[in-house]
Structure formats: structure tokens, C-alpha cells
BAROGU-826028 format. One record per residue (C-alpha): residue in three letters; x, y, z. Coordinates in Angstrom, 3 decimals, always signed. Layout:
! BAROGU-826028
<atom><r>ala</r><px>X</px><py>Y</py><pz>Z</pz></atom>
...
! end
This chain:
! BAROGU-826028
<atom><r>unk</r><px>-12.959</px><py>+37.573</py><pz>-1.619</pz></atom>
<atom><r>unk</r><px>-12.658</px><py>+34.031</py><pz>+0.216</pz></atom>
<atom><r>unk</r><px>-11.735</px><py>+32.646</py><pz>-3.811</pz></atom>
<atom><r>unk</r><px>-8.880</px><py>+35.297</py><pz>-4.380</pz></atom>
<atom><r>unk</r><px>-7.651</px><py>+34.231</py><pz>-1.617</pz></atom>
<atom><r>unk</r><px>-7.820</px><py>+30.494</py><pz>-2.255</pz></atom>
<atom><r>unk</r><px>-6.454</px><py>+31.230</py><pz>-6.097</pz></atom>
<atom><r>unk</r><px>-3.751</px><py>+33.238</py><pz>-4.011</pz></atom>
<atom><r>unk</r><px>-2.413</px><py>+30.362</py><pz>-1.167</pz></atom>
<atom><r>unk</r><px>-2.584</px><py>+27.899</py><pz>-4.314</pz></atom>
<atom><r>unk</r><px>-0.168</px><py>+30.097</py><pz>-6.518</pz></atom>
<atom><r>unk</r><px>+1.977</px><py>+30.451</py><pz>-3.277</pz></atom>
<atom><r>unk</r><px>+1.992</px><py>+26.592</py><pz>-2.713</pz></atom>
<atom><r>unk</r><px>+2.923</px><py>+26.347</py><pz>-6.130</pz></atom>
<atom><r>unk</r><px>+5.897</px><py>+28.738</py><pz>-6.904</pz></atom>
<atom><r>unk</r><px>+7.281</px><py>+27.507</py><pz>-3.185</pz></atom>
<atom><r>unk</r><px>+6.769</px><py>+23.708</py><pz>-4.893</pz></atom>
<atom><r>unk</r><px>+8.504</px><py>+24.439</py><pz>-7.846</pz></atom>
<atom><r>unk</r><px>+11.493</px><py>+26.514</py><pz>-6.347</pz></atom>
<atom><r>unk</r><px>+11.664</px><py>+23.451</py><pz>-3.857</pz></atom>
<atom><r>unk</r><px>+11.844</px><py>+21.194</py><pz>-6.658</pz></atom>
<atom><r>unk</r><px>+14.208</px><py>+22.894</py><pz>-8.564</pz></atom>
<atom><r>unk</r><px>+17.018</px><py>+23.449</py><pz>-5.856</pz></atom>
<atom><r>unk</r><px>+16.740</px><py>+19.667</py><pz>-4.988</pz></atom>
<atom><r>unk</r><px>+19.722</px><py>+17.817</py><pz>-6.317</pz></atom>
<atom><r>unk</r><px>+18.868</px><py>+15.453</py><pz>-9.718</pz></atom>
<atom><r>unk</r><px>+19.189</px><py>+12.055</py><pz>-8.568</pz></atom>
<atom><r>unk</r><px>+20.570</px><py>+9.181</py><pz>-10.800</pz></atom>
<atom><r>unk</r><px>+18.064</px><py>+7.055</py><pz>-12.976</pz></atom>
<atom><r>unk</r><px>+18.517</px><py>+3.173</py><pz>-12.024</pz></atom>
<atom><r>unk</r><px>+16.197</px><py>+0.387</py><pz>-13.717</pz></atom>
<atom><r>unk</r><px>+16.756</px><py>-2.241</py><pz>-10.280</pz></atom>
<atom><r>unk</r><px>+14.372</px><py>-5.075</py><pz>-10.504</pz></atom>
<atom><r>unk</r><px>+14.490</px><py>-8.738</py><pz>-11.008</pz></atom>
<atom><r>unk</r><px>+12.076</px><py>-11.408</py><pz>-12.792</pz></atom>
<atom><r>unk</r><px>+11.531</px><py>-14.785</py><pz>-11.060</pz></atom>
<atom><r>unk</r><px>+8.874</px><py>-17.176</py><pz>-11.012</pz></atom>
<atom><r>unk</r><px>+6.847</px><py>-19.469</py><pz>-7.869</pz></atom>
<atom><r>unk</r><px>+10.151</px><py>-22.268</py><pz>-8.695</pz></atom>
<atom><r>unk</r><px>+12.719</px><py>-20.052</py><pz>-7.794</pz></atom>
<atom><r>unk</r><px>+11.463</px><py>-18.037</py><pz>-5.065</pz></atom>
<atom><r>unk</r><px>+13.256</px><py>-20.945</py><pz>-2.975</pz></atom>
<atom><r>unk</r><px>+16.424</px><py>-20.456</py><pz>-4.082</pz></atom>
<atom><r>unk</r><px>+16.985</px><py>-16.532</py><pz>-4.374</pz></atom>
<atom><r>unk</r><px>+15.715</px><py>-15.340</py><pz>-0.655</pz></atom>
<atom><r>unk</r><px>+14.775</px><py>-11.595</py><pz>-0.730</pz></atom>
<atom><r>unk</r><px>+18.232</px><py>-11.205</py><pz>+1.140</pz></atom>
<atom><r>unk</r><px>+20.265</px><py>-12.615</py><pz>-1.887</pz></atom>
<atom><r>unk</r><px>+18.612</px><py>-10.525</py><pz>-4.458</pz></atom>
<atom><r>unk</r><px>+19.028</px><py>-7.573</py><pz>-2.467</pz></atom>
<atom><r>unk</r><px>+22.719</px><py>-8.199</py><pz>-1.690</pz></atom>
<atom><r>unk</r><px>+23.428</px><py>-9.191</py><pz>-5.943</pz></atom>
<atom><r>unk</r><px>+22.125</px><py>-5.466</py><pz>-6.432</pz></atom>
<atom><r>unk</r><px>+24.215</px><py>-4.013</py><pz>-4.112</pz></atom>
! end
């Protein structure tokens, strides 16, 4: 008894997960990061590189 109703709260967190999922809006794919090295760390602050991506 206690497993069927163990199998039966994980098929309900699942089909609630998945209709969740599936009425969320897609969001956009983005590829945002940037290569530097120990030299340049000096020159391009975190602040900079964030305000390039923007």
C-alpha cells in the first residue's frame, strides 16, 4: 500500500512538472561569454564586459 502510493505522488509530481514545463514560455538561446587571460583581467573590469554585452 505505502509503495502505490509513493508510485502514485511521483506520477502526480510528474504530469504537474511536465504541464508546468510545457505552458512556460520558450526562452531565446544566447551563447554570452567572453575569453580573457591573467594580462587582461586589468583592463576589461567585470563592469566593462558586462556593459559590451548589453
Amino acid at each position: 500500500m505505502k509503495r502505490q502510493l509513493q508510485s502514485f505522488l511521483l506520477t502526480c509530481s510528474l504530469v504537474m512538472m511536465s504541464a508546468i514545463a510545457s505552458a512556460a514560455e520558450p526562452l531565446p538561446i544566447s551563447d554570452a561569454h567572453m575569453h580573457y587571460n591573467i594580462e587582461t583581467r586589468s583592463t576589461w573590469s567585470p563592469q566593462r564586459v558586462i556593459a559590451l554585452w548589453r
